[in-house]
Structure formats: C-alpha cells, structure tokens
C-alpha positions in Angstrom: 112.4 90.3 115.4 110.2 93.2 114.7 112.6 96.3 113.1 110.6 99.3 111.9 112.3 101.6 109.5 110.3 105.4 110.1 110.8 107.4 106.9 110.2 110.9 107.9 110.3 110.5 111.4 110.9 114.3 112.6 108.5 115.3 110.2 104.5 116.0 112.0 103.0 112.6 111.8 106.2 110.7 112.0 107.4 111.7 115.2 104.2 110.2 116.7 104.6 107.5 115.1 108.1 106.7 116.3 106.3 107.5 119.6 103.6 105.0 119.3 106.1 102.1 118.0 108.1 102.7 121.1 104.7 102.4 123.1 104.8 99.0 122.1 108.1 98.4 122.3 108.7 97.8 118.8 112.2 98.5 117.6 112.5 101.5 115.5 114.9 102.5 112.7 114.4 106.4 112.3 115.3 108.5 109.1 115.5 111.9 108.2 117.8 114.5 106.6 118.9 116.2 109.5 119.8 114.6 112.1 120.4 118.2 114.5 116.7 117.9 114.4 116.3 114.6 115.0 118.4 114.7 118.5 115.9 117.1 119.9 112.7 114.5 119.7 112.6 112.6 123.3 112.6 109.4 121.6 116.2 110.0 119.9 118.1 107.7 122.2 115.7 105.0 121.9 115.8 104.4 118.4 118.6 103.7 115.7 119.0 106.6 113.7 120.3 106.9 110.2 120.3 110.0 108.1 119.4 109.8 104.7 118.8 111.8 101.7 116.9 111.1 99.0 117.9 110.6 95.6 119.3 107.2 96.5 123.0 105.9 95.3 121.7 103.2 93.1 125.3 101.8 94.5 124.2 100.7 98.2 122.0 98.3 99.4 119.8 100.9 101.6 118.5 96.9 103.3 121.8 96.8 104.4 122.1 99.9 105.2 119.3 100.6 107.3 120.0 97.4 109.5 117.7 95.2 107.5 114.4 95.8 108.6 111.6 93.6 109.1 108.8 97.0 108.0 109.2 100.3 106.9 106.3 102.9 107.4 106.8 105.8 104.3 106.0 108.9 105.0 108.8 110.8 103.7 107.7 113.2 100.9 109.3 116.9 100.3 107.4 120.1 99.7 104.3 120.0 101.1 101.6 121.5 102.0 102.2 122.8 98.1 100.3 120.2 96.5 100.1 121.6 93.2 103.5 121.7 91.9 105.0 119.7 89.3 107.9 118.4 91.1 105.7 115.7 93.4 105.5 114.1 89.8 109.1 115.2 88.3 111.1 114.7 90.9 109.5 113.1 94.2 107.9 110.4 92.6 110.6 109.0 91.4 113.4 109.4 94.2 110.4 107.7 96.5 110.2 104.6 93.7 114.0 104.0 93.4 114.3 104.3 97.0 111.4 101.9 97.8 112.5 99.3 94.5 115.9 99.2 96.2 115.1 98.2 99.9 112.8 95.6 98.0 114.8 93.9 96.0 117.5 93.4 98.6 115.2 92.2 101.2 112.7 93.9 102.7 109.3 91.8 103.2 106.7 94.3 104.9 106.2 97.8 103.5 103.5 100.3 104.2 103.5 103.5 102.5 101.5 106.8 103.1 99.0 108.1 100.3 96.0 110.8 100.3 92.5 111.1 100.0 93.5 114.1 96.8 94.0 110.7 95.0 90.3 110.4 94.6 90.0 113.3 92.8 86.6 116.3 92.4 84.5 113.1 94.2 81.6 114.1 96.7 80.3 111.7 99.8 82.1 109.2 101.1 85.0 107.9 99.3 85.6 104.1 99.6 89.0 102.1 99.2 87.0 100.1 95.7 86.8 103.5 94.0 88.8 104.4 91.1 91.7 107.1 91.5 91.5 110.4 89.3 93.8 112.9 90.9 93.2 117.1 90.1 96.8 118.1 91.5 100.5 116.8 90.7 100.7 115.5 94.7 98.2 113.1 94.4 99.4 112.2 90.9 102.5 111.6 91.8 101.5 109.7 95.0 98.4 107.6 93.3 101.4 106.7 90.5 103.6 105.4 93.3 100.9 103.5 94.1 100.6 101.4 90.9 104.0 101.4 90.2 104.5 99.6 94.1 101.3 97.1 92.9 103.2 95.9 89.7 106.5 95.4 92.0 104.2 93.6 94.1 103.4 91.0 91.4 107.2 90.4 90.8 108.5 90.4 94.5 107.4 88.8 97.4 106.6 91.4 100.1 103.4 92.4 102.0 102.0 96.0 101.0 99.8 98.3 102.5 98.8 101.9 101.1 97.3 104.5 103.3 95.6 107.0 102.5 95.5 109.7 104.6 92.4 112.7 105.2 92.8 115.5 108.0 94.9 115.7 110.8 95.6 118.3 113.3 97.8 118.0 116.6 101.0 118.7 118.3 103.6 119.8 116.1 101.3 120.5 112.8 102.4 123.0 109.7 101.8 126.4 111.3 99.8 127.3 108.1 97.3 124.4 109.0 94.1 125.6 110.0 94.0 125.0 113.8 97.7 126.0 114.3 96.4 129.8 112.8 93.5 129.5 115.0 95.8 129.2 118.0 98.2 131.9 117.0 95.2 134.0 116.5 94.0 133.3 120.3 97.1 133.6 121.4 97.9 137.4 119.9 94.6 138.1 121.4 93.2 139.0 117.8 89.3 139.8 118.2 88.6 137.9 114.8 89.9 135.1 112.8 89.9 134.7 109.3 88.5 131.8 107.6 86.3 130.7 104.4 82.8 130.3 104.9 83.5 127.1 106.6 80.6 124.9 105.0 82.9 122.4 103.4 82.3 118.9 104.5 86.1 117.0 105.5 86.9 114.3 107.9 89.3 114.6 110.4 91.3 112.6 113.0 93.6 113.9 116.2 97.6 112.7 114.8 97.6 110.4 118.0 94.8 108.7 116.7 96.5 108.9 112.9 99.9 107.0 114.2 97.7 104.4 116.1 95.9 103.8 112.6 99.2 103.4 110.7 101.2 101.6 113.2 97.9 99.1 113.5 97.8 98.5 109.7 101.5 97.9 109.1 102.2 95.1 111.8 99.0 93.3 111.2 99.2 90.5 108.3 95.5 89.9 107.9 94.8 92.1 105.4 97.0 94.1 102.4 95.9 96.4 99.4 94.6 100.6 100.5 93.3 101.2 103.7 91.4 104.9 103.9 93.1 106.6 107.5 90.1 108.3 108.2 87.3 109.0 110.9 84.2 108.0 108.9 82.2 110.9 110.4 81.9 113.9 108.3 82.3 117.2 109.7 81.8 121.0 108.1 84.9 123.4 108.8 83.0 125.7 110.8 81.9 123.3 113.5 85.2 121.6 113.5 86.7 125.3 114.5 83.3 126.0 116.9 84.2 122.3 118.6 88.1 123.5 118.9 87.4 126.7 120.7 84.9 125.0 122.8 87.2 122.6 124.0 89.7 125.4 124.4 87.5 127.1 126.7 87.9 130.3 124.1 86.2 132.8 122.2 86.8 134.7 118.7 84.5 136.2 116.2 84.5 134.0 112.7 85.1 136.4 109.8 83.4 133.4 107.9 83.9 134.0 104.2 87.4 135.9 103.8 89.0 133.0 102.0 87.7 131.7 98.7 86.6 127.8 98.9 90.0 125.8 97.5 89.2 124.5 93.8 91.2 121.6 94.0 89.1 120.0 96.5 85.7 118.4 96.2 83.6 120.6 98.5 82.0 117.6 100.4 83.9 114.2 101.1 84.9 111.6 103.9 86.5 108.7 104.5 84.5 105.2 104.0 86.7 103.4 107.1 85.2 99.8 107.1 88.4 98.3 106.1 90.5 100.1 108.7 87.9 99.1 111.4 88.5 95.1 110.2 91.9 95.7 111.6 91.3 97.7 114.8 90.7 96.5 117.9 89.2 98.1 121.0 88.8 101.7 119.6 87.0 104.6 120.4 86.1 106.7 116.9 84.9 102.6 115.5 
C-alpha cells in the first residue's frame, strides 16, 4: 500500500500537497509541530497525523513511528523566507540529515525531498538539472549539502531518491511578505500605489496547485530518480508577472517601479530548464 509521510504539511506548499495526495486517494501521514494548527486544514480527519519536532531522539525508530511509510515528501525546513542566515547550515541541515538517515536506515524505501533553485548560485539563463551547484547564501548551502550528503546514503542504502528543486510560487496561503500577497493587501487597503523594484528581473514561476501536482507526480513515479528542476520553463520579468496578476484581478494600481533595490543574492535573470520534469508528466497544461 501507498503511505505518504508529508513533512511540513500545514506549512504553504504542504497543505496542498496533502490536498493533492488525497485527490488521488493516496494515504497520507501528515507532520508538523503543532498540531492546533493542523486541526484547522479541511483535510485533518482524512489523514494520520503525527506531531513531530525536529532535532530527532536518536532513540526512536521515526519508521516506526510514523506508521512505516511506503514515501515521504520533505518539505519541512525552519526560518524561511530568511535565507541568509547561518543557522540553515548550523542547525537545519543537520536536524533534516539525522532525521532523514533515521527513517532510512530503519526502512523507508521512497524519499523525495524539497531543494531550490538558490543552489545554482549568481547563474544567468536557464538553469538545467546537469549544472554544477555553487550556492551565494547559507539556505541553499545548507540544502545543496543535504543534497550530497542524501546521494552518498544513497550508495550505501537501498532506497529511491528524488531532489526537487523548487523556483517561484505564489497561491493560497503564501508568506504575507511574498510579493503577490503585498500586492493584494495593497488593493485591498485601497492604496493608490504599490511599491516594488524596478521589476525587470527575469524569474520563473508556477501557481502552488500546479507546484503540489509536480511534486506529488515525481515522488510516486519509479521511472526516473536523481534532481528534477519544479519549474515552469517560461521566463517571466517581475513587472509583467504583477501587470498579468492585476489583469486577471480585474484591478488597477500605479507601480512605484524602482523603490526597492534589486536583491544581490540573486542572479538578475534565471529559469528553470524543465525537460526532466516534463519526462514524468502526463497530460499537462504549462508542458
């Protein structure tokens, strides 16, 4: 039986993809910390819950624990959207190893784990899966180190493993200091501007709906393993992805383009290469 163990799953993306499991009637295993939180998500009495907190007790067998799972889709991973602090490397990269080393050594077989597109590094145009990794902040350090430290487990231990890395997403229940969310707030306090940088970086973005599709498609297929780039493929300046929004919205504000300074630890132009992902995708619209 198919038994998917959601890391993270009040958190933005993995609530929806609890959702989309439970679209396909996949049996889900949801953790968080809190589990107040959790019962408020509509899918709470559909799943198996089980708190957890990371760092682990080396003591228990967290395959036992979490009702030994056939899957587990990662996403847990504290303190973001502050990627450049040193504790991704200090602190979360390790609790995320131990925790990960310990479900696979007792058992678990299929494990796909969430990465980012910061693990490419100051790299322009379209980034591809063969690329080589040079990170410019501690969270794509720490999560690019995960990464290798997973692929030399993988050469000891028998298990199937899939790294995604993810780009932009925007949707229901994003960070409110995510750039769409602001925008909203903005219309809504019926503010005649809206505050932005000058909006010509180049990014790739996909709806979170479309993101959990992506990840819940990789993990249960067996055809392929290694890093698969969660991405759109189609580049798209800031500006015009804010233009498009308001346009769908129906809705109107002045761009004070330029009031934010350009972020340094991003390339100013980059996208995801998404052949690989569209090897394992069937029957889908942004192909």
């Amino acid at each position: 039986m198919v038994k998917v163990l959601v890391t993270g799953a009040t958190g933005f993306i993995g609530n929806h993809i609890v959702a989309e499991l439970l679209r396909r009637n996949v049996k889900v295993i949801a953790t968080s910390r809190n589990i107040e939180k959790a019962k408020k998500f509509e899918w709470f009495s559909q799943v198996t819950y089980v708190p957890c907190t990371l760092p682990i007790d080396e003591r228990t067998n967290y395959y036992e624990y979490f009702h030994r799972p056939s899957h587990i889709i990662h996403l847990a991973w504290e303190g973001l959207p502050n990627y450049l602090d040193v504790f991704h490397f200090e602190r979360n990269l390790y609790h995320n190893y131990f925790f990960l080393k310990n479900l696979i050594i007792n058992g678990l077989k299929d494990v796909s784990v969430i990465g980012t597109c910061l693990e490419y590094g100051l790299v322009n145009g379209c980034l591809s899966e063969q690329m080589p990794t040079n990170p410019h902040t501690a969270y794509g350090l720490a999560k690019d180190t995960l990464r290798r430290f997973l692929e030399l487990m993988h050469k000891q231990y028998d298990f199937n493993f899939k790294w995604i890395r993810l780009f932009y997403t925007y949707g229901k229940g994003q960070s409110e200091k995510s750039l769409l969310a602001q925008l909203d707030k903005a219309l809504e306090n019926g503010e005649r501007t809206f505050n932005m940088s000058g909006g010509e970086q180049i990014r790739d973005y996909l709806p979170v709906e479309k993101v959990a599709e992506y990840i819940v498609e990789i993990s249960l297929q067996q055809a392929m393993q290694g890093i698969f780039n969660c991405c759109s493929g189609n580049p798209i300046s800031i500006r015009k992805l804010v233009e498009n929004y308001l346009t769908s919205k129906g809705k109107k504000i002045a761009l004070n383009l330029g009031y934010f300074s350009y972020l340094t630890y991003e390339p100013f132009a980059f996208w995801g290469d998404n052949t690989k992902l569209k090897s394992v995708i069937k029957n889908d619209d942004y192909r």
